[in-house]
LOLO-954321 format. One record per residue (C-alpha): x, y, z; residue in one letter. Coordinates in steps of 0.02 Angstrom, whole numbers, plus 50000, padded with zeros to 5 digits. Example, Ala and Ser with C-alpha at 12.3 -4.5 7.8 and 13.67 -1.06 7.14 Angstrom:
residues 2
X	Y	Z	resn
50615	49775	50390	A
50684	49947	50357	S
END
This chain:
residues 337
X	Y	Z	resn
50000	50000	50000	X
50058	50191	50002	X
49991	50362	50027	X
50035	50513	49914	X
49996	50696	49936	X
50023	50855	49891	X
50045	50984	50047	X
49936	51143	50012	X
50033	51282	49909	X
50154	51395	50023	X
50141	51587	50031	X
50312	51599	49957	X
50242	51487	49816	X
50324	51352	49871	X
50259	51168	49806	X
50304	50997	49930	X
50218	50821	49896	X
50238	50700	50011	X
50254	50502	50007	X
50230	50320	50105	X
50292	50154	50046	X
50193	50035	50155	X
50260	49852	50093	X
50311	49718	50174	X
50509	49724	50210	X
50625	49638	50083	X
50621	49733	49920	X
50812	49801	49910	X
50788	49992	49900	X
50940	50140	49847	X
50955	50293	49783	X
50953	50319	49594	X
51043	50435	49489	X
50971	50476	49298	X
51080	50572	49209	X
51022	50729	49102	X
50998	50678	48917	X
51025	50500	48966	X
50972	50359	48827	X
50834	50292	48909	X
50840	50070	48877	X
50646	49995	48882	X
50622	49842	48969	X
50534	49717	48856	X
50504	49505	48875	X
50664	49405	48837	X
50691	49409	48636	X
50575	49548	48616	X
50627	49735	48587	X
50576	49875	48718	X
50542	50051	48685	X
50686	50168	48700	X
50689	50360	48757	X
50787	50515	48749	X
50793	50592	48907	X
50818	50763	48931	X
50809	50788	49131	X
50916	50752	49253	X
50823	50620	49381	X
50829	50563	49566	X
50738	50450	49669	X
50711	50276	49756	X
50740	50124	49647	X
50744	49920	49670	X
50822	49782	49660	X
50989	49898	49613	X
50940	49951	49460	X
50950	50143	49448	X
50809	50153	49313	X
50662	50063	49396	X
50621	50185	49497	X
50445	50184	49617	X
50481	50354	49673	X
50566	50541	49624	X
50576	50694	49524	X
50677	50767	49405	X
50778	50948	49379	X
50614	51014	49301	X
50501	51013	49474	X
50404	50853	49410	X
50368	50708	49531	X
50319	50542	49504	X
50267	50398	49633	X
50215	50208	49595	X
50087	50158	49707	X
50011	49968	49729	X
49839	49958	49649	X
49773	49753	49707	X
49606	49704	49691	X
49569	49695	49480	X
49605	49884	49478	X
49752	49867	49377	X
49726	49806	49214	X
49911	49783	49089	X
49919	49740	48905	X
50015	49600	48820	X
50144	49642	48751	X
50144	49662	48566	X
50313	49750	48500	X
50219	49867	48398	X
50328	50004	48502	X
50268	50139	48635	X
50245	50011	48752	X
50324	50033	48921	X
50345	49913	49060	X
50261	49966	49253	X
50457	49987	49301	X
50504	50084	49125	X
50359	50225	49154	X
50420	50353	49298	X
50598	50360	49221	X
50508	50375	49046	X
50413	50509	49110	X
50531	50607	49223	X
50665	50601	49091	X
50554	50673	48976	X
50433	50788	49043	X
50444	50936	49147	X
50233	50959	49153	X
50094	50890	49166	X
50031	50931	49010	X
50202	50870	48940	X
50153	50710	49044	X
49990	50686	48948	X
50055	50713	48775	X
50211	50590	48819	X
50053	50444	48877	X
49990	50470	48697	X
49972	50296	48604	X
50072	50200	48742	X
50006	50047	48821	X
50067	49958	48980	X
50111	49785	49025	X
50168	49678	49174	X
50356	49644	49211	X
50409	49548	49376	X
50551	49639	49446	X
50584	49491	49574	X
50459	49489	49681	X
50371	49345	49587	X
50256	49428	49488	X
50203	49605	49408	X
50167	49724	49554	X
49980	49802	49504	X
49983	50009	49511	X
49949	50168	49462	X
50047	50317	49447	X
50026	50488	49537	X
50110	50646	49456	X
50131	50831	49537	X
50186	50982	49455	X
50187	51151	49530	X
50002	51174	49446	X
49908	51000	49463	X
49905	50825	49507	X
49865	50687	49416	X
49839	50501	49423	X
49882	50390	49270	X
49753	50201	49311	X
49765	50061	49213	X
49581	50005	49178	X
49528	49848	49066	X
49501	49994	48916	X
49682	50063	48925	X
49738	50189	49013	X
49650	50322	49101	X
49748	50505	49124	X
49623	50587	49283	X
49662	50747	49350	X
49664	50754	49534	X
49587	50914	49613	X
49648	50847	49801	X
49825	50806	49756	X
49786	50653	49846	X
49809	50458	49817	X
49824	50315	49883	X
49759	50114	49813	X
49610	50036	49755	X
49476	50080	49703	X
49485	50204	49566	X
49530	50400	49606	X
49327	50431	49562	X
49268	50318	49698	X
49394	50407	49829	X
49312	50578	49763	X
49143	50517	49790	X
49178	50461	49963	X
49266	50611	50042	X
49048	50689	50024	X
49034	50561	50191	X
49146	50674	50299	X
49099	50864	50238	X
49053	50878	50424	X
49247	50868	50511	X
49326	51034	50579	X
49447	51111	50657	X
49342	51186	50791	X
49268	51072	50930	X
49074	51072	50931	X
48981	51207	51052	X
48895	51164	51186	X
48745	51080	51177	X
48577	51098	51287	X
48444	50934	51257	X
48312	50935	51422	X
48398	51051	51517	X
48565	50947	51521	X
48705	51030	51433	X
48823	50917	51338	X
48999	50976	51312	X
49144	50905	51193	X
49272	50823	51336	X
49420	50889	51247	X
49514	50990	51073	X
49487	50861	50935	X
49312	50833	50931	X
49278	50929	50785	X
49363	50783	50683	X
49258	50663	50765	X
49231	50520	50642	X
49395	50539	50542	X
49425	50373	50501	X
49587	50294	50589	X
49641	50111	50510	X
49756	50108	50349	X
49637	50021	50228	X
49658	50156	50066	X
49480	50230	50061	X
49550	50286	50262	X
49703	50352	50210	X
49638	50462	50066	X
49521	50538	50173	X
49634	50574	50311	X
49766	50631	50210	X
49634	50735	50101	X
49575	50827	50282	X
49737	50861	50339	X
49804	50933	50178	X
49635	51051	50177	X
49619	51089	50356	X
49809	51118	50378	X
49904	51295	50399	X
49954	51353	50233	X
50142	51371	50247	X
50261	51509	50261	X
50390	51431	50124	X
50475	51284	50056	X
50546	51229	50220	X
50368	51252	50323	X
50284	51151	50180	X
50420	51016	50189	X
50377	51010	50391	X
50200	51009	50346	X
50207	50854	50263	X
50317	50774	50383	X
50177	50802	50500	X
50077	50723	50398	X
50164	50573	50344	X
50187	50520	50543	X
49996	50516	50553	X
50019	50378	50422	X
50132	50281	50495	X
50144	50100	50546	X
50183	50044	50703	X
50280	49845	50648	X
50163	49709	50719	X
50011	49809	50675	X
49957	49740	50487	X
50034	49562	50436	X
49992	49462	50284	X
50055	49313	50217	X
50233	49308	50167	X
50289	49190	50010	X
50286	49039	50115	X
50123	49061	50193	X
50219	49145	50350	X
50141	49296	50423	X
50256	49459	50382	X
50232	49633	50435	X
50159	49761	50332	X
50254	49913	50376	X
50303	50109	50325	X
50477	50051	50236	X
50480	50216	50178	X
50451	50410	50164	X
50477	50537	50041	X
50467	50707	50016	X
50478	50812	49843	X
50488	50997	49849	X
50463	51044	49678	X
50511	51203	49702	X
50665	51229	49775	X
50704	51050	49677	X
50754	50945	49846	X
50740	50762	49880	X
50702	50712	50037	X
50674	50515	50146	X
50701	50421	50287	X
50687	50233	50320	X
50592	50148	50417	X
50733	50113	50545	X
50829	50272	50536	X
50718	50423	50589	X
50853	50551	50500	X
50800	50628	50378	X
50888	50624	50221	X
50907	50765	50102	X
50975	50780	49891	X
50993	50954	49825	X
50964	50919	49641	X
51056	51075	49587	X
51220	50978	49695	X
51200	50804	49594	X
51319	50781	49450	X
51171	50741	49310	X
51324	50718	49169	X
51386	50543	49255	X
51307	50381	49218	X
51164	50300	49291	X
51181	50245	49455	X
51145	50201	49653	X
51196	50241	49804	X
51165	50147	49979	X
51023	50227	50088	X
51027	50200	50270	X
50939	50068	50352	X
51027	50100	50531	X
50985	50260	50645	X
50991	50327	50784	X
50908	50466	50894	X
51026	50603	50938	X
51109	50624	51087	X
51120	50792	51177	X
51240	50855	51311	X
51166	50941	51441	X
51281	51098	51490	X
51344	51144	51667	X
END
């Protein structure tokens, strides 16, 4: 599962999106590196050709399985971002493929894109003609998803329905799984009620009911992780939230918001690849300011936050990765005499 959002704009302008990779442990996660104007290499079925790409944007983001191109998660030089998330439940449809060209595989599309666009609308016309299909990275079959873009004027999500693909601008700048962005639109009309402001006080037969503490205006705000729950909390606290000073308020914002959507280990298991229970947990959090064009994550067992400058990444080396840290500690202060 995962949660993307888009944190509301800043005074200053300022853009931020924010990101959850809730998975089950194992997938081997790094930094990539795409270089600017980098020939992009399609992934296709063994003896079969893939489609190719010239790139013209620098990219960085998290990748799998060590390869520096399959990327679930980033944004380029430009100030676009692009995020993978899991889409179960016969709400991800792919084609066969065909070798008739334009045809991308689930890992081939965010690189494809954030090479190659720096908008939204660049985004759509680049989606013209090109179909989808399955490839197993290694996990033992093709991950179903959709894909959630941000620029500094919209959102949108790119589904995969059994009549090809669907290009649906987002109005919330929020998404998260199955079903459908629609249905998640539809059912943010069953909480128009929650505010910021705890109820007044209420007189019914001469008793007088009070709320018993700050929060009760958000009474019913649903709490599990199932998606429908985390697009509506995440849609709430994106509206109801402060709008933000600048680019380093917004990026705070949606660290706010991301712990809200974290999971505690121990909390959501599922069965592993041998039938074993595993733990469903936050292996991951990003953050993408598309405006001052910095990176940001953290792991799920080092709280540090990690940050790229794009403008300080060398975008005329090759492809690559880099490590991330899995190991982290709090920080220790000295207390002074």
């Amino acid at each position: 599962m995962c949660t993307n959002f888009k944190v509301k704009k800043a005074l200053d302008g300022s853009v931020v999106v924010g990101r959850s990779m809730e998975f089950p442990m194992g997938i081997p996660t790094s930094l990539g590196v795409l270089p600017r104007n980098h020939a992009g290499k399609g992934t296709a079925p063994q003896g079969k050709t893939g489609t190719d790409w010239q790139a013209k944007y620098g990219v960085v983001g998290l990748c799998g399985f060590g390869h520096p191109q399959w990327l679930t998660d980033g944004m380029n030089e430009a100030g676009l971002s692009a995020h993978f998330l899991y889409m179960p439940g016969g709400y991800c449809t792919y084609s066969e493929f065909t070798g008739t060209g334009r045809e991308f595989s689930e890992m081939d599309v965010i690189p494809y894109l954030l090479g190659t666009c720096s908008t939204l609308d660049e985004v759509k016309e680049a989606m013209q003609g090109v179909t989808i299909w399955g490839l197993d990275p290694g996990i033992g079959a093709p991950p179903p998803g959709h894909f959630l873009l941000h620029d500094a004027t919209g959102s949108l999500a790119i589904e995969l329905h059994p009549d090809g693909i669907h290009l649906v601008d987002n109005p919330t700048g929020v998404g998260t799984n199955a079903p459908y962005l629609d249905w998640h639109l539809t059912n943010l009309n069953n909480y128009v009620g929650l505010s910021a402001n705890s109820p007044a006080t209420t007189a019914i037969d001469g008793m007088t009911f009070s709320a018993l503490g700050q929060g009760q205006g958000l009474m019913g705000l649903p709490g599990d992780y199932t998606p429908p729950a985390r697009f509506v909390r995440a849609a709430v606290q994106v509206a109801m939230s402060d709008q933000p000073k600048d680019g380093n308020d917004a990026e705070l914002t949606a660290l706010h918001i991301l712990n809200t959507l974290d999971i505690t280990p121990g909390i959501i298991r599922e069965p592993g690849p041998h039938g074993e229970p595993v733990d469903e947990v936050t292996v991951w959090d990003s953050i993408s300011n598309l405006t001052d064009k910095r990176y940001a994550y953290r792991t799920v067992s080092d709280p540090t936050v990690y940050v790229v400058e794009l403008s300080s990444v060398d975008f005329t080396t090759p492809a690559r990765t880099q490590e991330i840290s899995w190991s982290g500690t709090f920080t220790e202060v000295t207390i002074s005499t």
